[in-house]
C-alpha positions in Angstrom: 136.9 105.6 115.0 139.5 102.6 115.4 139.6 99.2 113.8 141.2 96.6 115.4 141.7 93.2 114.1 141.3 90.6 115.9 143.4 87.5 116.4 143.2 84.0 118.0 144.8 80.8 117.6 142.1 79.5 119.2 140.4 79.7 115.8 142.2 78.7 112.4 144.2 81.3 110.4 143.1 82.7 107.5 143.1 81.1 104.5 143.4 84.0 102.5 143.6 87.5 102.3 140.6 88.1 105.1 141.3 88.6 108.8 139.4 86.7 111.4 137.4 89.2 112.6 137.4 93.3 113.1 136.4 95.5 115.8 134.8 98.6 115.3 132.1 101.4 116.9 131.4 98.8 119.4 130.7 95.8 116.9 132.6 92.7 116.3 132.7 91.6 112.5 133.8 88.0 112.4 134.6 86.2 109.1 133.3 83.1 108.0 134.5 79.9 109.6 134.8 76.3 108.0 135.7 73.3 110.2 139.3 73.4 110.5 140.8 72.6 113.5 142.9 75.4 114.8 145.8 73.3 115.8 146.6 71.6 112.7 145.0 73.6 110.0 143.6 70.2 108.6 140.0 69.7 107.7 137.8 68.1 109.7 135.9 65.5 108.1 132.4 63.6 109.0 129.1 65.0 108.5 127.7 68.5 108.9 127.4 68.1 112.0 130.7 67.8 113.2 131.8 70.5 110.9 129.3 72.6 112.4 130.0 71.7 115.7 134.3 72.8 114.6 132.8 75.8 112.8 130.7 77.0 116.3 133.8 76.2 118.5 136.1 78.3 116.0 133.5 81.2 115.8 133.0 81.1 119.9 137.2 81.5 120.0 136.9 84.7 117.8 134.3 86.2 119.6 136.1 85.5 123.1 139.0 87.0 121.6 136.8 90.2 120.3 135.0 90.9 124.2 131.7 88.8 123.0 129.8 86.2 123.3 127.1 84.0 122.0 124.9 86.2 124.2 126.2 89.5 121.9 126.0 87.9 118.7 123.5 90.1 116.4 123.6 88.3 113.2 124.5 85.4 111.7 125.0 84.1 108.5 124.9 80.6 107.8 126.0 79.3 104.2 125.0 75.6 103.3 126.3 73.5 99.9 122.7 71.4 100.4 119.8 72.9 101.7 119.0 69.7 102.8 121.2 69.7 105.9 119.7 72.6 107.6 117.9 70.8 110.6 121.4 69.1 111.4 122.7 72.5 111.5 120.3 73.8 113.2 120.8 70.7 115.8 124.0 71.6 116.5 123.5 75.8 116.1 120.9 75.8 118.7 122.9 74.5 121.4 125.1 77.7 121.7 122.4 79.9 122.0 120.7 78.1 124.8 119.5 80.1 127.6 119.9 83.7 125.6 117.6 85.4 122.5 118.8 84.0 118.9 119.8 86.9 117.0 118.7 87.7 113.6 120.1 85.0 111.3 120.0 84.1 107.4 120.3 80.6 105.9 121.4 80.4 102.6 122.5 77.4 99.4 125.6 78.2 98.0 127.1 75.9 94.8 130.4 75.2 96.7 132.4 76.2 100.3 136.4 76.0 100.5 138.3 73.4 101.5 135.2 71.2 100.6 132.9 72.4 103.6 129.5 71.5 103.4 129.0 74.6 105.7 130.5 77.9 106.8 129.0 80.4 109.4 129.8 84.1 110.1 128.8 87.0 112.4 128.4 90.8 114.1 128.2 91.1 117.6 128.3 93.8 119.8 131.8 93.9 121.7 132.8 95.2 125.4 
């Protein structure tokens, strides 16, 4: 079986020892994205909405870049510093997912994100 990571810089680099997502037996592992703009590397601030909306457009460049899609996407993790912002996300979330089945998804609280994030998102999808 081959692994192949996957690279864009369409999507921020990592921040750390990670990469931005692998390829494997047909599945596309992506790594968790904050909202940092790919171009810079700087943070972007407002609310959690725009970071979500910088987080989605980051995690739609790694999939492109793996053969997926929004329409592929399996699974999503979805990691929030207050609990109380998940109907924002899920504003925003929705959006990209208009038009196909959501996949299977998780919502969790965590105490703290890096970078200051108030939220990060990750996911498998299948790949061409």
């Amino acid at each position: 079986m081959s692994r192949i990571v996957v690279t864009t810089a369409k999507a921020p680099a990592a921040i750390g020892p990670y990469s931005q997502a692998v390829r494997a037996a047909g599945m596309l592992h992506c790594s968790g994205q904050i909202a940092l703009d790919p171009s810079t590397g700087a943070f972007v601030e407002g609310d959690v909405q725009a970071q979500t909306e910088r987080v989605m457009q980051n995690l739609g460049a790694v999939l492109a870049a793996g053969g997926s899609g929004w329409d592929r996407v399996l699974k999503v993790n979805i990691y929030l510093v207050d609990m109380g912002d998940f109907t924002a996300v899920n504003e925003v979330y929705a959006r990209y997912f208009e038009g196909v089945e959501p996949p299977a998804r998780a919502t969790v609280a965590v105490c703290a994100l890096p970078r200051g994030a108030k939220v990060e998102i990750d996911c498998v999808a299948l790949c061409e």
